[in-house]
C-alpha positions as CSV (number, residue, x, y, z in Angstrom):
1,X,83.4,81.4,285.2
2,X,84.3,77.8,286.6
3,X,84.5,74.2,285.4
4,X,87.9,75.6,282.8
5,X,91.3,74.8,283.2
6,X,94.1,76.7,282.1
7,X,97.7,76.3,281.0
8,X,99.8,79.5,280.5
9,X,103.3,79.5,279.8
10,X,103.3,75.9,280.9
11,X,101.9,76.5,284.4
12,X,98.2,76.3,285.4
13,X,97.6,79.4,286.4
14,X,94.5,81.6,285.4
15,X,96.7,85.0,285.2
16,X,98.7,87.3,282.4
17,X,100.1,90.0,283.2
18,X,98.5,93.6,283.4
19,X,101.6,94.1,280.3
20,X,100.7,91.5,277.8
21,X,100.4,92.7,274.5
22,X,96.8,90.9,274.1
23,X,95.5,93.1,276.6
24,X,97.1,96.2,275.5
25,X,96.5,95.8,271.7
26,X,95.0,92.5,270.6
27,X,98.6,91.6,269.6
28,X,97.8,88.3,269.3
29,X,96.0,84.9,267.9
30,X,94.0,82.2,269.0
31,X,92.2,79.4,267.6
32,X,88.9,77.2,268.7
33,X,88.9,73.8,268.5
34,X,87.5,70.2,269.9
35,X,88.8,67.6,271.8
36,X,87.9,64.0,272.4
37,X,88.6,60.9,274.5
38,X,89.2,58.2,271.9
39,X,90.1,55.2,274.1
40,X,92.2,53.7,276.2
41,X,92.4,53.5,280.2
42,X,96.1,52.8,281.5
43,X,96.9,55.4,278.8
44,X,94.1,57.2,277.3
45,X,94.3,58.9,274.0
46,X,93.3,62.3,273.9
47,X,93.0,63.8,270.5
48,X,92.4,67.2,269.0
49,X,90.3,67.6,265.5
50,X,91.8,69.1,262.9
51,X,95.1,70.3,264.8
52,X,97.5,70.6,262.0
53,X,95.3,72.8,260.3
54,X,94.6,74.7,263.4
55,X,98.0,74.9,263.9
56,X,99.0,75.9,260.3
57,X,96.3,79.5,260.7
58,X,97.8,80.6,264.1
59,X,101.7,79.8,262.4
60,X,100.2,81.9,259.4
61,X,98.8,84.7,261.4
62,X,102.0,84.4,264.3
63,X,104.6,84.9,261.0
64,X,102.7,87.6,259.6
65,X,103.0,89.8,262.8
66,X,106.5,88.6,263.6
67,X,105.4,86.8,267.0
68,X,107.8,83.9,267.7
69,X,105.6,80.6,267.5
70,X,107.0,77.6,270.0
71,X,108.2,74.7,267.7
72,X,105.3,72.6,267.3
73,X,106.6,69.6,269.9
74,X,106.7,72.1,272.6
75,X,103.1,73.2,271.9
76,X,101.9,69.4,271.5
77,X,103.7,68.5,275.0
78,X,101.6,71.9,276.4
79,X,98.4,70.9,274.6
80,X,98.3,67.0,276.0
81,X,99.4,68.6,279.8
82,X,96.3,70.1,279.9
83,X,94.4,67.6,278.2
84,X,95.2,65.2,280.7
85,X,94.3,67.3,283.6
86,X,91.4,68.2,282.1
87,X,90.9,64.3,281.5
88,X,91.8,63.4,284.9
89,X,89.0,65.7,286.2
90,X,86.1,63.8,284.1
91,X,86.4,65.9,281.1
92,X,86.0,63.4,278.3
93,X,86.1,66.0,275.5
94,X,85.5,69.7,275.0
95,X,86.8,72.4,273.7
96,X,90.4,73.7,273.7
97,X,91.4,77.0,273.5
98,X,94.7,78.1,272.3
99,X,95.8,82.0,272.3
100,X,99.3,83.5,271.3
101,X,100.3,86.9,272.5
102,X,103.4,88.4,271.2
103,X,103.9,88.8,275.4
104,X,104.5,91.2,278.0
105,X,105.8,95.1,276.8
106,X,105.6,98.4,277.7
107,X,103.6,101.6,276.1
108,X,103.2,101.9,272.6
109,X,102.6,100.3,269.7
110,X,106.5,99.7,268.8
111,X,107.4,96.1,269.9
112,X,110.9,94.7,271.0
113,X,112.2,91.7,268.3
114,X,113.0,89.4,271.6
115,X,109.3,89.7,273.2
116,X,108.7,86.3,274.8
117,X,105.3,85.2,274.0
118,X,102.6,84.0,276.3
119,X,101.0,80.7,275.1
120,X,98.0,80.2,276.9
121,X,95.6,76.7,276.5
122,X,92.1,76.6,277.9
123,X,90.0,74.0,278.3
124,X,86.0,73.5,279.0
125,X,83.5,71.7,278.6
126,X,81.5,70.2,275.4
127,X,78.8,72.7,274.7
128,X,75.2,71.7,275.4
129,X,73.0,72.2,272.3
130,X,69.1,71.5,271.9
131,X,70.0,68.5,269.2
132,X,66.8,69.8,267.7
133,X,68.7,72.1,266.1
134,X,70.3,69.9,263.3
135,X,66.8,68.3,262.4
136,X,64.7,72.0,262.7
137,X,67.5,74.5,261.8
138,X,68.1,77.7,263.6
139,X,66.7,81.6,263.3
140,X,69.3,83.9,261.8
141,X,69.6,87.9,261.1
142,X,71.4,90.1,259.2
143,X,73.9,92.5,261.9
144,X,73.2,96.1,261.4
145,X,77.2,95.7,261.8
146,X,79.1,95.9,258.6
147,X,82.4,94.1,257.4
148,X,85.0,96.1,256.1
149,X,87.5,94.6,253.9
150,X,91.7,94.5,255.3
151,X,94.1,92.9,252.9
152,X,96.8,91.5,255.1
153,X,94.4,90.5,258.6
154,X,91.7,88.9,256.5
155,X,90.9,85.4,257.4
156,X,93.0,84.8,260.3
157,X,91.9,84.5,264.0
158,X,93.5,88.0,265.6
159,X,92.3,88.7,269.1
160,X,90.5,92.0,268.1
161,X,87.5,90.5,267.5
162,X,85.2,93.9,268.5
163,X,83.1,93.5,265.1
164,X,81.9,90.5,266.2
165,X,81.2,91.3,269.5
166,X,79.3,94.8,268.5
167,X,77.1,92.7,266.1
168,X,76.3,90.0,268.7
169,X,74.9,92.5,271.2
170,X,71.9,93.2,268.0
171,X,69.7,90.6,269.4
172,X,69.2,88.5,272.7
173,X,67.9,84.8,272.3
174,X,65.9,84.9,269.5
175,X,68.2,84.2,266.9
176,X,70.9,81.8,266.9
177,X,73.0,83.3,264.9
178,X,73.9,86.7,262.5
179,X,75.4,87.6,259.1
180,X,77.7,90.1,258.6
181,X,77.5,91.8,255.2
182,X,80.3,93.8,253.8
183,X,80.1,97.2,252.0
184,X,78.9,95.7,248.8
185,X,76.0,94.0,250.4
186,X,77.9,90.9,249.5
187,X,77.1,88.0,252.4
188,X,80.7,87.2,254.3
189,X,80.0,84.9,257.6
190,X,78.5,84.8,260.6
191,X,79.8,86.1,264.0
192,X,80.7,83.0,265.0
193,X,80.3,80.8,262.1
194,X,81.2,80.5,258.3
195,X,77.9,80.3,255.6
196,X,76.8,77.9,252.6
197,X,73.9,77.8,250.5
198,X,72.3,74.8,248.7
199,X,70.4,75.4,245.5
200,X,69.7,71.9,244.2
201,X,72.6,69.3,243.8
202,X,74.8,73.0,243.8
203,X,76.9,73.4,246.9
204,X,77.4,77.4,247.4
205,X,80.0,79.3,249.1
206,X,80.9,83.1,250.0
207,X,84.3,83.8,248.3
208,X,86.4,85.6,250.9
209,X,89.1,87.9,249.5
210,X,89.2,90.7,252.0
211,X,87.3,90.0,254.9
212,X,86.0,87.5,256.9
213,X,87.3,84.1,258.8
214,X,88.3,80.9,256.6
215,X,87.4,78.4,258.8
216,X,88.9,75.1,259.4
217,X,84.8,73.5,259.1
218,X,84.9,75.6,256.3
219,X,88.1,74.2,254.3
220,X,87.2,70.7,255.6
221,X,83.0,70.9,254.0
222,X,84.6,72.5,250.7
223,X,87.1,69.7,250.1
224,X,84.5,66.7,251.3
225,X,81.7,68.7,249.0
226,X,81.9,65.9,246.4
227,X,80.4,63.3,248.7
228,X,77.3,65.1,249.1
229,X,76.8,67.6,245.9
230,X,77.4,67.9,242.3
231,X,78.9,70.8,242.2
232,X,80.9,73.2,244.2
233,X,80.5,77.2,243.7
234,X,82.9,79.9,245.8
235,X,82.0,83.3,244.4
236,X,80.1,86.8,246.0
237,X,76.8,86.4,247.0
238,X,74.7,89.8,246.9
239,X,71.9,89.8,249.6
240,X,69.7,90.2,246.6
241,X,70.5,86.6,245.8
242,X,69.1,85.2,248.9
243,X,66.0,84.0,247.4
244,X,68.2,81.7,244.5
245,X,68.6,78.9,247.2
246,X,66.8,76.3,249.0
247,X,68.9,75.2,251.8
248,X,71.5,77.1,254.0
249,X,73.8,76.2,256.8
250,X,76.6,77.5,259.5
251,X,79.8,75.7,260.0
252,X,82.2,76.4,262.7
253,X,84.7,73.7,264.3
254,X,82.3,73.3,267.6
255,X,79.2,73.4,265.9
256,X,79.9,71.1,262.8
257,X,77.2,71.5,260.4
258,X,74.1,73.2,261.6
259,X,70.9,73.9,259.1
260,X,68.9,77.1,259.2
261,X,65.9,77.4,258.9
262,X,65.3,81.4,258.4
263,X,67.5,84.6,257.6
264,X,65.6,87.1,258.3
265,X,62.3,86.9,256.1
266,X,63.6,84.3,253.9
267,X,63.0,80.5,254.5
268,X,64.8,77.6,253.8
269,X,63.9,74.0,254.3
270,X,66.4,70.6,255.4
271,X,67.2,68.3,252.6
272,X,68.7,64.9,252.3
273,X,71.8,66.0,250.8
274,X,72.5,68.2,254.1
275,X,71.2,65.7,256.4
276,X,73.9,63.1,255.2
277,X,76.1,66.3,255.5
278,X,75.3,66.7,259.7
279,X,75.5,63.2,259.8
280,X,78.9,62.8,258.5
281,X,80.3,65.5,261.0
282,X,78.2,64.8,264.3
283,X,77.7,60.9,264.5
284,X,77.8,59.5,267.9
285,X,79.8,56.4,266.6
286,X,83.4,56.8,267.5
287,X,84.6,54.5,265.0
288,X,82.6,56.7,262.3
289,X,84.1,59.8,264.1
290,X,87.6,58.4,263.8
291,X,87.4,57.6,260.1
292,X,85.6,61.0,259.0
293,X,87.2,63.4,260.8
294,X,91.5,64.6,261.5
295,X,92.2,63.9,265.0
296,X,96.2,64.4,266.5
């Protein structure tokens, strides 16, 4: 892989060690978000969406497990190192990648309590979509691969992220995206995105008690839903409920707000209320961008 830079530990270095607890055991967390150039030349500002909330799920998941988080001044000093390199090498916006490992150990599953972690930024470049997409929708499946529920893991980003990556390698190109059911046949998320449905002026959600990601997109669409619908609904939602909606759509910070236009045999269509809703997320217009969205 090429055009990525990487900080770990505050060096730039592309290496962990053969030892680190991520590799060993997915002892870890990491989180996905964007970045943009927001002005400036003698000093440019170089901004991260939605970074306290990013930064909130990793503390979450980092004080579950015991993994001792940097304060956040020392990740924000790590974060804009890279950013400016990154910057520096005509990257004006992207992703960033951050990933916590409780750090280097030996065998077994037992962990020392003064484990330095590795903290490890990445950054590349803005991913290139066909902007058809948010006017035409996308394909979508259901995985063959199944959510099973965990009551203490649920909703955070961990680095064992094998369900995912067992249902992705269902299909090649021809869908954009899959849906993971659970064991109830209840709808949870995609592999790589978070779900909503639209019947009418009704904005509706999966509820996710035991499985599944809460994304940031997700939290940030739920609490802005009153701009664009009537109503708000977080509940279960069977697979034998599919045909109850008009209008469905993934969320995921890199993505924004994309529109399907099929799961599986069912067919939805693009309505006005979720066109304002791309709209709000993916304008072009700095100012705009500035004024809907959480930048740090």
């Amino acid at each position: 892989m090429s055009n990525f830079y990487s900080l770990i530990n505050n060096e730039f270095k592309e290496n962990i060690s053969i030892l680190d607890r991520g590799l060993s055991y997915g002892d870890g967390f990491f989180e996905t978000m964007s970045w943009d150039y927001l002005g400036g030349l003698a000093k440019p500002t170089l901004a991260v969406e939605y970074w306290k909330r990013h930064y909130n799920r990793i503390k979450t998941g980092c004080d579950l497990m015991a993994i001792k988080l940097p304060d956040l001044n020392t990740l924000l000093r790590q974060r804009q190192k890279i950013l400016h390199r990154s910057f520096s090498q005509s990257m004006q916006g992207g992703i960033l990648k951050l990933i916590i490992t409780r750090g280097v150990g030996g065998r077994g599953y037992k962990f020392e309590n003064d484990t330095t972690p590795t903290i490890a930024f990445l950054t590349f470049p803005k991913t290139k979509l066909n902007p058809e997409i948010y006017k035409k929708g996308v394909k979508t499946k259901f995985c063959k691969t199944m959510l099973y529920s965990h009551n203490k893991l649920f909703g955070l980003k961990h680095l064992n992220r094998l369900d995912s990556v067992l249902a992705r390698s269902e299909w090649n190109d021809e869908f954009f995206e899959g849906i993971f059911l659970d064991e109830s046949n209840n709808l949870v998320e995609g592999t790589m995105t978070n779900i909503f449905f639209i019947k009418g002026e009704t904005l509706i959600t999966p509820l996710l008690e035991h499985s599944g990601i809460k994304g940031i997109l997700r939290q940030v669409v739920i609490e802005k839903a009153k701009k664009f619908f009537k109503k708000t609904i977080i509940s279960k939602i069977n697979k034998e409920m599919l045909n109850d909606f008009d209008q469905m759509f993934l969320t995921n910070s890199i993505l924004k707000v994309v529109p399907v236009k099929s799961l599986d045999r069912k067919n939805f269509f693009v309505g006005k209320n979720l066109e304002k809703l791309i709209n709000f997320f993916s304008t072009d217009d700095r100012v705009l961008r500035k004024k809907n969205l959480e930048f740090l």
